[in-house]
C-alpha positions as CSV (number, residue, x, y, z in Angstrom):
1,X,18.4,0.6,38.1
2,X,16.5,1.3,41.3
3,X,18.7,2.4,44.8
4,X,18.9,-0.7,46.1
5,X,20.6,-2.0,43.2
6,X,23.3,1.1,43.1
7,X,23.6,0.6,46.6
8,X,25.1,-2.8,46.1
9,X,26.7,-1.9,43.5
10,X,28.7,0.6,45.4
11,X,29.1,-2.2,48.1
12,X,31.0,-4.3,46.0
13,X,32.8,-1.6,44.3
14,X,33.9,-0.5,47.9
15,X,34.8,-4.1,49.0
16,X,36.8,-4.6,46.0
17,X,38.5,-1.8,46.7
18,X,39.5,-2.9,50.3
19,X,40.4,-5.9,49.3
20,X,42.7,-4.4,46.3
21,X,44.0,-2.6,48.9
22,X,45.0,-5.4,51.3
23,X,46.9,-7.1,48.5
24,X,49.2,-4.0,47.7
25,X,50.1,-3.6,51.2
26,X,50.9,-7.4,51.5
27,X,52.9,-7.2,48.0
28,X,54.7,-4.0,49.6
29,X,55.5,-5.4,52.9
30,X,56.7,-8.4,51.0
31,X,59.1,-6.8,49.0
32,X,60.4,-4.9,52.3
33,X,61.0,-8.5,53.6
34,X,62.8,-9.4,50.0
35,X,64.8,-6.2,50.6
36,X,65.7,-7.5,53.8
37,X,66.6,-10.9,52.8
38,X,69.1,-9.8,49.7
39,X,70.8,-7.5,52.5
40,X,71.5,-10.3,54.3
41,X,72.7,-12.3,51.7
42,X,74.9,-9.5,50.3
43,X,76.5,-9.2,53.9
44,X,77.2,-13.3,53.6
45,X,78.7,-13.0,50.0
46,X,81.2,-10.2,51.7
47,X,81.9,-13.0,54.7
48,X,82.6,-15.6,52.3
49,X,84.3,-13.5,50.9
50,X,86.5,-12.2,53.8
51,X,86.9,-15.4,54.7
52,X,88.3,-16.8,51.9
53,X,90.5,-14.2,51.5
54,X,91.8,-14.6,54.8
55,X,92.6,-18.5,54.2
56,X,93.8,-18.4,50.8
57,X,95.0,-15.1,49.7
58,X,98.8,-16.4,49.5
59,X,97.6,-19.0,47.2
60,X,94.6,-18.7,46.1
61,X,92.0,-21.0,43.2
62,X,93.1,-19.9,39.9
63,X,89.3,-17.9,39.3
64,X,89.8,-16.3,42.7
65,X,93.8,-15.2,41.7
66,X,92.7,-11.7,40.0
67,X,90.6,-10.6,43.1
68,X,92.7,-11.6,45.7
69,X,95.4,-9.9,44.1
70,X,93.0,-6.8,43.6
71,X,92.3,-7.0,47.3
72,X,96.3,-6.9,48.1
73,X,96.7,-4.3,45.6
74,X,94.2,-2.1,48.0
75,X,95.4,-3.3,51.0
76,X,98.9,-1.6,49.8
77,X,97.5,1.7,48.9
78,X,96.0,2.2,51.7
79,X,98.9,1.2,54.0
80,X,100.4,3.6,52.0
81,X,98.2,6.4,52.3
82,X,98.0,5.9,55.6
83,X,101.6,6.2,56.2
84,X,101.7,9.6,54.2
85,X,98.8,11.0,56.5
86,X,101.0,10.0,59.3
87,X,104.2,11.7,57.6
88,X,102.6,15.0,56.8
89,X,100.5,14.8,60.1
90,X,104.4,14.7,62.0
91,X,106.0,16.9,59.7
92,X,103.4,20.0,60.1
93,X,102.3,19.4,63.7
94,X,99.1,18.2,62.6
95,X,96.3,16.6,64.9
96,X,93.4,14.7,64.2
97,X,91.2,18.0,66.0
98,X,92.7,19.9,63.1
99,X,91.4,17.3,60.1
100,X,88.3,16.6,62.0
101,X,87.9,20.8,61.7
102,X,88.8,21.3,58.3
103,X,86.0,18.1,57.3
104,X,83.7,19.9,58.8
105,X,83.7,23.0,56.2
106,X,84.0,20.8,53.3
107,X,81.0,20.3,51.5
108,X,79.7,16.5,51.6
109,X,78.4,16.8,48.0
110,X,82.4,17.9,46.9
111,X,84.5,14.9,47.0
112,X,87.8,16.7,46.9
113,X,88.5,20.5,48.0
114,X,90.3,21.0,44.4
115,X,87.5,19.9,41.9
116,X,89.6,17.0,41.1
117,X,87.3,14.0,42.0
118,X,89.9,11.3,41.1
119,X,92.6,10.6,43.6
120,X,96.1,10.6,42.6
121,X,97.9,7.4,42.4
122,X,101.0,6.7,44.9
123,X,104.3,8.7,43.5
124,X,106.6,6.3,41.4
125,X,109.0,4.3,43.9
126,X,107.1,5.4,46.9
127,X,104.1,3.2,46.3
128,X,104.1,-0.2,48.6
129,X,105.0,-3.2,45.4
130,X,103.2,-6.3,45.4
């Protein structure tokens, strides 16, 4: 092989490699874009969703019963927990300065200060029923 024929060898390998290298960055700048797209169409599922929920939640399609009712269910536990922040927050002069503080020094990597990562279910006849 003489040098002209290496040099155009190289030339191709080169352009071939450009070119190779184009088509990744179009396949990854495509699959950004797919990224973006199933975002958007999670956030629509979770209207739909919302919306439904919001129009038929007192009766809703049979196949939609169990999750509307899982959605109540929720809505009930966290009224409730809400309304035991508020107790304890009134009972032991507590102010939302004080929690804000005390989130501060816990750890975002511990979900709860105790070790116990699973949060206790409403007391027996203090829980909101459905």
């Amino acid at each position: 092989m003489d040098f002209d024929a290496i040099m155009s060898k190289i030339g191709e390998v080169a352009q071939s490699g450009v070119a190779k290298a184009k088509d990744l960055a179009e396949i990854a700048k495509l699959k950004v874009n797919n990224a973006t797209e199933q975002d958007a169409i999670r956030k629509a599922y979770a209207e739909m969703g919302k919306l439904y929920f919001a129009q038929h939640a007192s009766d809703p399609d049979p196949e939609f019963a169990a999750l509307c009712a899982k959605v109540t269910e929720c809505q009930e536990r966290i009224a409730y927990n809400n309304e035991r922040i508020s107790d304890i927050k009134h009972a032991d002069g507590i102010t939302d300065a004080d929690i804000e503080a005390m989130a501060a020094q816990i750890p975002l990597d511990d979900p709860a200060p105790d070790g116990d990562d699973s949060a206790p279910d409403a007391p027996d006849g203090d829980a909101p029923q459905s």
